[in-house]
MARNU-593840 format. One line per field, with one value per residue (C-alpha): residue number from 1; residue in one letter; x, y, z. Coordinates in Angstrom, 2 decimals. Layout:
N
drenkol = NUM;...
lumti = A;...
x = X;...
y = Y;...
z = Z;...
This chain:
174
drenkol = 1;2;3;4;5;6;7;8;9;10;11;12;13;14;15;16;17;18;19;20;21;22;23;24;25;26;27;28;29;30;31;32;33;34;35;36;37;38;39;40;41;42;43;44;45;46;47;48;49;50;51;52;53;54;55;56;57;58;59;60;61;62;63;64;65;66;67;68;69;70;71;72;73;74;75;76;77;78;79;80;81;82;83;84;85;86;87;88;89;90;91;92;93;94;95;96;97;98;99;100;101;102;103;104;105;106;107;108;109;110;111;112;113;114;115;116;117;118;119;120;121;122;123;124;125;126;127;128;129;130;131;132;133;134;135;136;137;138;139;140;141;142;143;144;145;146;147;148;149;150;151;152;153;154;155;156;157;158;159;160;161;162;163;164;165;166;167;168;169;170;171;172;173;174
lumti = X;X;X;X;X;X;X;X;X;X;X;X;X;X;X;X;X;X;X;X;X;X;X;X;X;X;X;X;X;X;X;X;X;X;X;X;X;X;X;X;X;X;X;X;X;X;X;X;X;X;X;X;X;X;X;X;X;X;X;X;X;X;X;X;X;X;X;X;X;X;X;X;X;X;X;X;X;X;X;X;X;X;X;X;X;X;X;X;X;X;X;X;X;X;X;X;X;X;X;X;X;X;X;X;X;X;X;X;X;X;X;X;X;X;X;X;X;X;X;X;X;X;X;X;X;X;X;X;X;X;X;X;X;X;X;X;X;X;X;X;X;X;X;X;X;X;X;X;X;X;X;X;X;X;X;X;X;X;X;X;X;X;X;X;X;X;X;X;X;X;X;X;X;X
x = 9.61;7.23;6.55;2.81;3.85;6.88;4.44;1.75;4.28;5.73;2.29;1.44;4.25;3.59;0.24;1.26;3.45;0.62;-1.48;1.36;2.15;-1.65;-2.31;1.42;0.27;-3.38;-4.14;-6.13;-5.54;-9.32;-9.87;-8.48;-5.87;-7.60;-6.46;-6.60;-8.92;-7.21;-7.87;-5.26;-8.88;-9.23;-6.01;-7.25;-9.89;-8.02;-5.45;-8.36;-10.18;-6.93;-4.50;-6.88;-7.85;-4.34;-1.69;-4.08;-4.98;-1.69;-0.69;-3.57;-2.32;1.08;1.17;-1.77;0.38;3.27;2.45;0.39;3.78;5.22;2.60;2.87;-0.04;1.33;-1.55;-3.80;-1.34;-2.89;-6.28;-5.35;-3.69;-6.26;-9.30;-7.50;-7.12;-10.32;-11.70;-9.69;-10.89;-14.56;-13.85;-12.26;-15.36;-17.82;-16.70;-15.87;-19.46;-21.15;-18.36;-20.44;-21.37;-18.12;-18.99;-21.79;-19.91;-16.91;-19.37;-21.18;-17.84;-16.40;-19.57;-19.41;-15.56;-15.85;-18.95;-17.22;-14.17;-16.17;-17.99;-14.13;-12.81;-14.84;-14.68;-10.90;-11.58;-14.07;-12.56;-8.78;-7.80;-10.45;-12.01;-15.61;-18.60;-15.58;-15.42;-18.46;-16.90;-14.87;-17.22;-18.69;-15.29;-14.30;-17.80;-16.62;-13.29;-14.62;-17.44;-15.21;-12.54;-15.14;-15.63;-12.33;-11.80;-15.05;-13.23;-9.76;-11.24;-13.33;-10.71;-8.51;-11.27;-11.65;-7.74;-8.40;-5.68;-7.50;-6.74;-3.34;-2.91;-4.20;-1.51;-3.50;-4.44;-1.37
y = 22.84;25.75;27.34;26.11;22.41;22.81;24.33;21.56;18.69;20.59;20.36;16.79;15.25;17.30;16.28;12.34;12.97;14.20;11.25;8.57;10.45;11.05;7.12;6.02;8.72;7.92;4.02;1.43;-2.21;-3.73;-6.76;-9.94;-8.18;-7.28;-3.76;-0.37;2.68;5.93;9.77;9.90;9.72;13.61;14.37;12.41;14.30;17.94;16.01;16.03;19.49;20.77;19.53;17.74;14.67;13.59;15.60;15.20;10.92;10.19;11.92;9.74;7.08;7.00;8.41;5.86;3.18;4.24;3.68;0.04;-0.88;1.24;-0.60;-4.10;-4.74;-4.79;-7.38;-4.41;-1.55;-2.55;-1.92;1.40;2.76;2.35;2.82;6.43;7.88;7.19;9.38;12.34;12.10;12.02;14.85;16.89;16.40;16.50;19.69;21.33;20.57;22.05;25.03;28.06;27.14;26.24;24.44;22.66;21.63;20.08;18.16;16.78;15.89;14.53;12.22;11.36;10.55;8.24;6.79;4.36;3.48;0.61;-1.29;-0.99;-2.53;-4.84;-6.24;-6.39;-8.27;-10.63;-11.53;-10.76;-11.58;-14.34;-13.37;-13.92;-13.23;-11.78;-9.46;-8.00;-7.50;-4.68;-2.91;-1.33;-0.29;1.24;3.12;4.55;5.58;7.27;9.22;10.53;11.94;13.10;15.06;16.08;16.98;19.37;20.80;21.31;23.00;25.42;26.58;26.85;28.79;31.06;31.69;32.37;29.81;27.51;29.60;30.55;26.94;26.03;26.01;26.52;29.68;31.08
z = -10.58;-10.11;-6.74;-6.81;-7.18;-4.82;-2.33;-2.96;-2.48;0.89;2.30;1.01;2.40;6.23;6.31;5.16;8.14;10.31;9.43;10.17;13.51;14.85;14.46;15.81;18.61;18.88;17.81;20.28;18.85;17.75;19.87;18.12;16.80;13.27;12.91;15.16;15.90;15.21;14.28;11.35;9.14;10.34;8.49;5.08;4.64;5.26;2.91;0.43;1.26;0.54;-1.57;-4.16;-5.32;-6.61;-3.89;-1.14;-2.29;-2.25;1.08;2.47;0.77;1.81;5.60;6.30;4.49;6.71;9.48;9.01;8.03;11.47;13.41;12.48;10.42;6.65;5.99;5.76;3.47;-0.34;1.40;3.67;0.63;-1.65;1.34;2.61;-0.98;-1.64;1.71;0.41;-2.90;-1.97;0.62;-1.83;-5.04;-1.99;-0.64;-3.66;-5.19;-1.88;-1.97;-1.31;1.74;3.54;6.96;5.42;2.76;5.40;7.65;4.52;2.58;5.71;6.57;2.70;2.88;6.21;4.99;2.27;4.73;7.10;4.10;1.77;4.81;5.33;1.74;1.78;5.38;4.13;0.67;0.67;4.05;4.39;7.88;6.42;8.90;11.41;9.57;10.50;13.89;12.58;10.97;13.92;15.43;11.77;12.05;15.20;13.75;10.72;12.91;15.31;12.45;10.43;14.02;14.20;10.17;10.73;13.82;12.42;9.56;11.30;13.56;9.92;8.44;11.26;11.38;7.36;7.19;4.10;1.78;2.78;3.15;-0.13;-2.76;-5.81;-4.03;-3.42
């Protein structure tokens, strides 16, 4: 293995682990018990902006999946891991389209990345799990959620770019 993909994996599997630990940290059960608010979103989308559609999906992916399973609600892991690889994947073709202008480009990718996380829910909840119209309930919490990490993403990687940490912290870079 090359020092590029060794480098890309190291960082893929820390920030799975910083997704699974800022929800086990950070979660607030949704009343009725049909899931929790958390920040681990944030970390998708750096997972994304970062590491690329496929290293940076499946760190989503997996430290989202991770800690459903940590947290009791299994019902929801084909859905999170699907949902959360999406969001970096959309951050990552978002952002990189927009690249020249860098903050721009993070807000928009990380509005565009949370954006598609409520209604995917919400199918999964209406269809697989078969809460129909209660389903609807959750969609307003899961719009909170993905507006405040979107916040957060934005933050964490402006204070990155003004450490000039992105592109130290980008493997493909290095």
């Amino acid at each position: 293995m090359n020092y590029k993909k060794l480098n890309k994996l190291i960082l893929a599997s820390l920030i799975a682990a910083m997704i699974c630990a800022s929800a086990l940290l950070i979660h607030l059960p949704v009343p009725g018990g049909n899931g929790y608010l958390n920040i681990s979103d944030a970390f998708c989308i750096l997972a994304g902006i970062l590491l690329g559609p496929v290293y940076g999906g499946i760190a989503a992916a997996l430290g989202s999946s991770i800690c459903d399973l940590a947290l009791g609600y299994a019902f929801y892991i084909p859905a999170t891991a699907v949902i959360k690889g999406v969001v970096a994947v959309i951050a990552f073709f978002t952002a990189k389209k927009l690249g020249k202008r860098r903050y721009i480009s993070y807000v928009i990718a990380s509005i565009c990345a949370e954006a598609v996380m409520p209604p995917l829910y919400f199918l999964y909840e209406y269809f697989a799990l078969g809460y129909k119209l209660s389903a609807l309930g959750n969609l307003g919490f899961n719009y909170l959620q993905g507006a405040v990490s979107a916040l957060l993403a934005v933050l964490i990687l402006a204070a990155l770019g003004k450490a000039k940490l992105i592109e130290k912290l980008n493997p493909d870079k290095n």
